[in-house]
DSSP file (Angstrom, degrees, kcal/mol; ACC not computed):
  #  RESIDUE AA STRUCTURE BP1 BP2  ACC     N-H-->O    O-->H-N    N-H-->O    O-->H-N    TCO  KAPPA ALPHA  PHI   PSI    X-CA   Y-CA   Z-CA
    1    1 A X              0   0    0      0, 0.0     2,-0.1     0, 0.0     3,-0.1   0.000 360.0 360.0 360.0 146.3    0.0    0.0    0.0
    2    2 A X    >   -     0   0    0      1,-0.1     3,-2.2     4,-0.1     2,-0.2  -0.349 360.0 -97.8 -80.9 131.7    1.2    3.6   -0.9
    3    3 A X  T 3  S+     0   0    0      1,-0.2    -1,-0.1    -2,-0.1     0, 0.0  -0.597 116.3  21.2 -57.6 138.3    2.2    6.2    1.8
    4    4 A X  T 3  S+     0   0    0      1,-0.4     2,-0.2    -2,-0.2    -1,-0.2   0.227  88.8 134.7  96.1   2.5   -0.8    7.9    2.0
    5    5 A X    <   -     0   0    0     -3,-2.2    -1,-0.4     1,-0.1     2,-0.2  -0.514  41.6-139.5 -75.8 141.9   -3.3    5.7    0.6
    6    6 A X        -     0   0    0     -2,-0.2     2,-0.5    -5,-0.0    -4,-0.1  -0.649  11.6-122.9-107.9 134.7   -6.8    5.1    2.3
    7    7 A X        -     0   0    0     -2,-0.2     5,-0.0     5,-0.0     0, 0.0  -0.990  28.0-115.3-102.2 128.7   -9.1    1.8    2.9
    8    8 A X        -     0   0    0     -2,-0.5     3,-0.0     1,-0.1     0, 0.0  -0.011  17.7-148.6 -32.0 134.6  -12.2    1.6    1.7
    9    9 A X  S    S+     0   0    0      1,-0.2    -1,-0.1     3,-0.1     3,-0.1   0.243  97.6  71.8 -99.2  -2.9  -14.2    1.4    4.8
   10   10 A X  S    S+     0   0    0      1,-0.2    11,-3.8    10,-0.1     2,-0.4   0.762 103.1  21.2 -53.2 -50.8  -16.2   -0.5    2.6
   11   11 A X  E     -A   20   0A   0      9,-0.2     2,-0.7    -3,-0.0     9,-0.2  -0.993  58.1-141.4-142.2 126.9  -14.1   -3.6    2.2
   12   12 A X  E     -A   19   0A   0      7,-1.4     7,-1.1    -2,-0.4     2,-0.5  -0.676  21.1-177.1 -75.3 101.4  -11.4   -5.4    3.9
   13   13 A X  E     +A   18   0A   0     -2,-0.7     2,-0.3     5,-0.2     5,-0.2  -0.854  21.8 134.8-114.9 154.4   -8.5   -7.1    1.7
   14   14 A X  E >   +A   17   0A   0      3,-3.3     3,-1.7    -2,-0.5     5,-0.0  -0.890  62.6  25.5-168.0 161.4   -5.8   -9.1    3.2
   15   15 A X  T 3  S-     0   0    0      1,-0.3    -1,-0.1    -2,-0.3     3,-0.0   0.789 133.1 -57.6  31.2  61.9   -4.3  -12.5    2.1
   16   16 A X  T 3  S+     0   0    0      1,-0.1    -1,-0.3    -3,-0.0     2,-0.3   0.795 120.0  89.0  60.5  47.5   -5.2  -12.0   -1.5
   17   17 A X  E <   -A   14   0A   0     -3,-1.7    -3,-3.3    -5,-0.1     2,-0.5  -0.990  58.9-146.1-152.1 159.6   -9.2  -11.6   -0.7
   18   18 A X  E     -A   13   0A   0     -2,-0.3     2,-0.3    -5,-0.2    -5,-0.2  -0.933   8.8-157.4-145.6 140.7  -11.3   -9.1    0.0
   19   19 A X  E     -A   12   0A   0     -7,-1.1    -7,-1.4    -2,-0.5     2,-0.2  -0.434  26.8-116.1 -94.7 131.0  -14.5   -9.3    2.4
   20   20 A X  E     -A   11   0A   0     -2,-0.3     2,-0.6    -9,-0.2    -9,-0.2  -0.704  39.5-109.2 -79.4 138.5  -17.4   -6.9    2.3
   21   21 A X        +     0   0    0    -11,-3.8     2,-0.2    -2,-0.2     3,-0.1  -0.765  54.6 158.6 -66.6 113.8  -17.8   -4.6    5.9
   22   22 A X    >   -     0   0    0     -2,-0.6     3,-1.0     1,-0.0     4,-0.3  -0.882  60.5-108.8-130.8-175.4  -20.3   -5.7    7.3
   23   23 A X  G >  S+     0   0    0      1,-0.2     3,-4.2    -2,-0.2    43,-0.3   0.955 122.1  58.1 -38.8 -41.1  -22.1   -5.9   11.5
   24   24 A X  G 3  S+     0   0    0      1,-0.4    43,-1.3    42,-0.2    -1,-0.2   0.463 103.8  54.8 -58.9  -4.7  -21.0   -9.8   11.0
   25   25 A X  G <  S+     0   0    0     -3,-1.0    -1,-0.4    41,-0.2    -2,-0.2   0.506  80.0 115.4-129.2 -41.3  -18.1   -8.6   10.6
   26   26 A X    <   -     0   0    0     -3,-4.2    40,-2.8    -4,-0.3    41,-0.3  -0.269  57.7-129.9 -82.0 157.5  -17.4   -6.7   13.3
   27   27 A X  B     -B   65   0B   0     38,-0.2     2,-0.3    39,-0.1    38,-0.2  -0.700  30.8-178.1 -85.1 125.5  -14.5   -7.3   16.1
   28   28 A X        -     0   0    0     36,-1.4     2,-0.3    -2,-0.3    36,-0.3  -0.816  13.2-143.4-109.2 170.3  -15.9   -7.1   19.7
   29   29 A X    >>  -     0   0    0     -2,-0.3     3,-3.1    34,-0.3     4,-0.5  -0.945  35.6 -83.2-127.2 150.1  -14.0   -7.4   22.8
   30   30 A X  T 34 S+     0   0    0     -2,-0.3    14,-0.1     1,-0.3     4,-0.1   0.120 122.8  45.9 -46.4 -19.6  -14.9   -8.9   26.0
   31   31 A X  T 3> S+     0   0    0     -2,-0.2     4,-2.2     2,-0.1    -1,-0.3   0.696 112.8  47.5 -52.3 -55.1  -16.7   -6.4   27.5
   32   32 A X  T <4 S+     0   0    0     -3,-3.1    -2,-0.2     1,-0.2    -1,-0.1   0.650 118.8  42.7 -85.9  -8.4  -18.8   -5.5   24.5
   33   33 A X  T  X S+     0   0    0     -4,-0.5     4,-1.4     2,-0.2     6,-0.2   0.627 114.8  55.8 -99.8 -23.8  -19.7   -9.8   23.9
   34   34 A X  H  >>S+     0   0    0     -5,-0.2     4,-4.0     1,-0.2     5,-1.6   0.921 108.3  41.3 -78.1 -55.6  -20.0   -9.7   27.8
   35   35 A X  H  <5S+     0   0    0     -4,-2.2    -1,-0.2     2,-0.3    -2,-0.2   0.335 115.4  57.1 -73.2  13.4  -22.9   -6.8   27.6
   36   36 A X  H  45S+     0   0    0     -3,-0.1    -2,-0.2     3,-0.1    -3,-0.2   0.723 114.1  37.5 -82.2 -93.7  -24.4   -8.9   24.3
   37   37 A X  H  <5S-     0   0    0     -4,-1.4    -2,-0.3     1,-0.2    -3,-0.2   0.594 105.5-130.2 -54.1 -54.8  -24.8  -11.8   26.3
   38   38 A X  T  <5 +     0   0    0     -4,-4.0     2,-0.3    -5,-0.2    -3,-0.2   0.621  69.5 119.1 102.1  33.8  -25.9  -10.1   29.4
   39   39 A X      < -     0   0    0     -5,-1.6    -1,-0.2    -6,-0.2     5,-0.1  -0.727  69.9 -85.1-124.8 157.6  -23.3  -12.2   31.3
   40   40 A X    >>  -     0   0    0     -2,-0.3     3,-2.5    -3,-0.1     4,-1.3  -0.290  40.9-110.3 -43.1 133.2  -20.1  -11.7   33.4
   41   41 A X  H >> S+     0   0    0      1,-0.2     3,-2.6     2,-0.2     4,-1.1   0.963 117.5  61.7 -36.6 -83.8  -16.7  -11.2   31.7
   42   42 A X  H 3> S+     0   0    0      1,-0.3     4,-0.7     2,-0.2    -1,-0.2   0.427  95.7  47.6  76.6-116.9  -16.3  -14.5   33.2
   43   43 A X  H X> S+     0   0    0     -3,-2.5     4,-2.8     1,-0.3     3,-0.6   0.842 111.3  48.1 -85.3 -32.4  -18.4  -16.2   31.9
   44   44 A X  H <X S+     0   0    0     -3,-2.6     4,-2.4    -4,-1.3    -1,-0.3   0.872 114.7  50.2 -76.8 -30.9  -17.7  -15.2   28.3
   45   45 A X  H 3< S+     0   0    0     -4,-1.1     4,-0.5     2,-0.2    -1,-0.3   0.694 110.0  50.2 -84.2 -24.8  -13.8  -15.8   29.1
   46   46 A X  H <X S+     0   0    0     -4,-0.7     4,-3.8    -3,-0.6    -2,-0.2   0.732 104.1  64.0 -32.9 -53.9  -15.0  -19.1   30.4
   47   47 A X  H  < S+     0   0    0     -4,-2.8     5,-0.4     1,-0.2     4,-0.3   0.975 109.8  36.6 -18.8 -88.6  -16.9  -19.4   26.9
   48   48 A X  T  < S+     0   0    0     -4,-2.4    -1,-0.2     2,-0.2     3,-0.2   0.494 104.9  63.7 -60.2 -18.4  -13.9  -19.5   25.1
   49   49 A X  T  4 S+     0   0    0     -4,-0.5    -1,-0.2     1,-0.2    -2,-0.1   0.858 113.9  38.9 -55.7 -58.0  -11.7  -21.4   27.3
   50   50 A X  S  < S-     0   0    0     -4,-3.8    -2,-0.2     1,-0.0    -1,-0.2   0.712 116.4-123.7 -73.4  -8.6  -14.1  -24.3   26.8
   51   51 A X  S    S+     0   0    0      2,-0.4    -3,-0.2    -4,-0.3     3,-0.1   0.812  75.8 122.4 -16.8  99.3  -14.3  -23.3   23.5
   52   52 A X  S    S+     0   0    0     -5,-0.4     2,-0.5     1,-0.3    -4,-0.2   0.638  76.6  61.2-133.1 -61.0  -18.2  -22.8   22.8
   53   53 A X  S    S-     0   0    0     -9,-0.1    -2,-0.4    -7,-0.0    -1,-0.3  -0.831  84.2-143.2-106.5 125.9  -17.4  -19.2   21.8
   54   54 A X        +     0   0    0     -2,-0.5    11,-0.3    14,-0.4     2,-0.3  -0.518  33.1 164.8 -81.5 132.2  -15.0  -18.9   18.8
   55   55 A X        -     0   0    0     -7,-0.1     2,-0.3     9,-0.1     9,-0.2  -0.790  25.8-139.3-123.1-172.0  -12.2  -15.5   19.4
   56   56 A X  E     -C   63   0C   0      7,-0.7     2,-0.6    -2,-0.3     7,-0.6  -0.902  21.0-122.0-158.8 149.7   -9.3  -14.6   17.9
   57   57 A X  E     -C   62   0C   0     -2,-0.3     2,-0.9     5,-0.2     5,-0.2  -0.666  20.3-173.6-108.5 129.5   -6.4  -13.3   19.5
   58   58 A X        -     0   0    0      3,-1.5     2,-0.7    -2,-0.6     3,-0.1  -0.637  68.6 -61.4-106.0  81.9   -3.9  -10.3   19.6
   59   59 A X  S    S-     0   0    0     -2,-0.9    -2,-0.1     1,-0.2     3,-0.0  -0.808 127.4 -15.1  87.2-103.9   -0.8  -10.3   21.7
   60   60 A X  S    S+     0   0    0     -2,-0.7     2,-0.6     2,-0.0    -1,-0.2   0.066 124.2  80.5-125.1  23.3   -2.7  -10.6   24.9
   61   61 A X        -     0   0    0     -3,-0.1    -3,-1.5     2,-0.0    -5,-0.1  -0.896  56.5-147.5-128.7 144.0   -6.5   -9.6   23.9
   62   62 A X  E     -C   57   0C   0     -2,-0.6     2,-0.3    -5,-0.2   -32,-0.3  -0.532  10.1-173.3 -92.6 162.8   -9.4  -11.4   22.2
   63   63 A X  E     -C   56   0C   0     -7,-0.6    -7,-0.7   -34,-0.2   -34,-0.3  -0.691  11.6-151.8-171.0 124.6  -12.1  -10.0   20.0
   64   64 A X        -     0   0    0    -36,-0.3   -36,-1.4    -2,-0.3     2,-0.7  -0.057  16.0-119.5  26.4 137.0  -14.8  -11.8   18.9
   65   65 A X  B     -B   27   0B   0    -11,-0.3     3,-0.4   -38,-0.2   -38,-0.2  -0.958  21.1-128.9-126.0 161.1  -16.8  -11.4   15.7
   66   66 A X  S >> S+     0   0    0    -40,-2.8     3,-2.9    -2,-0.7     4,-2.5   0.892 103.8  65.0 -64.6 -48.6  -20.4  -10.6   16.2
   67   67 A X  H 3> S+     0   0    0    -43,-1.3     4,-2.4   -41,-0.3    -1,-0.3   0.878 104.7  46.7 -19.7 -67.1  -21.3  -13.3   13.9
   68   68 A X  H 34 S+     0   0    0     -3,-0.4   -14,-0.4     1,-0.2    -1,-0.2   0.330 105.1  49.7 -55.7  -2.2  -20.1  -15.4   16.1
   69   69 A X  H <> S+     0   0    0     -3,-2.9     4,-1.6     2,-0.2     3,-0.4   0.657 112.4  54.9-107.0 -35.0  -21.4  -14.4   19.1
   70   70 A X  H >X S+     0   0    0     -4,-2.5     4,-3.9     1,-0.3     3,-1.4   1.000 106.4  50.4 -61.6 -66.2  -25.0  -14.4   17.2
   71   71 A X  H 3X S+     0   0    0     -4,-2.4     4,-1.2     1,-0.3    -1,-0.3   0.757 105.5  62.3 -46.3 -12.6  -24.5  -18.0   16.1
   72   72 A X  H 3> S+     0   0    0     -3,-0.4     4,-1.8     2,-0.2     5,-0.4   0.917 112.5  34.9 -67.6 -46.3  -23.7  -18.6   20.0
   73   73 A X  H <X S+     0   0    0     -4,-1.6     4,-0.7    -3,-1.4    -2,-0.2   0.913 108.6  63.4-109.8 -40.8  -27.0  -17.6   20.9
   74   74 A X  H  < S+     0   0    0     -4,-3.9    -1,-0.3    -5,-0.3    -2,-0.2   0.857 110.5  39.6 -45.5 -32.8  -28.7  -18.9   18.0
   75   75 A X  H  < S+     0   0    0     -4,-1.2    -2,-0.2    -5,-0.4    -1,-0.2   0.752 111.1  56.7 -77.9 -22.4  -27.6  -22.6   19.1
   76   76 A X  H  < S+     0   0    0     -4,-1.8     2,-0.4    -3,-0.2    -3,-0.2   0.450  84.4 131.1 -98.2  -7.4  -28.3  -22.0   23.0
   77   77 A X     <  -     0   0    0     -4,-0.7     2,-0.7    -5,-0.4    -3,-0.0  -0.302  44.1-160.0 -63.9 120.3  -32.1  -20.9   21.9
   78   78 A X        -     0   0    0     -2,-0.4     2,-0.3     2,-0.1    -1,-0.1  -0.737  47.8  -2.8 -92.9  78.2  -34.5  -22.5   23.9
   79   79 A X              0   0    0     -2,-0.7    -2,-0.0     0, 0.0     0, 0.0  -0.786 360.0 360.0 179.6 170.8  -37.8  -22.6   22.4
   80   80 A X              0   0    0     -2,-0.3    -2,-0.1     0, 0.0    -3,-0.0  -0.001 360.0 360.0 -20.5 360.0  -39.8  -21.7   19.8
């Protein structure tokens, strides 16, 4: 990429592909996946331990995509 060159906030490319932005898309962090779920840090750091809840990691932090946190709660529906 060129000094001074912009990304499209549109689209993500990396390892020869490029991904449309979308919510699904988005990176959360434990906090913000904790205050989805309506649960404890924790629990969500439990989650992932066992791994139920998918992250991926950076250096020492995790972040979540929202997708994933939706399919979480889509499998655990009790219900109708």
């Amino acid at each position: 990429m060129a000094v001074g060159s912009t990304i499209r906030p549109d689209t993500f490319s990396g390892w020869g592909a490029t991904m449309p932005h979308d919510d699904a898309g988005e990176l959360l962090d434990v906090r913000e996946v904790a205050r989805l779920l309506k649960v404890s840090i924790s629990t969500v750091e439990r989650l992932t331990r066992r791994g139920e809840l998918p992250s991926v990691k950076f250096g020492r932090s995790r972040r979540y995509f929202r997708r994933d946190v939706m399919a979480y709660l889509d499998q655990h529906r009790e219900g109708g």
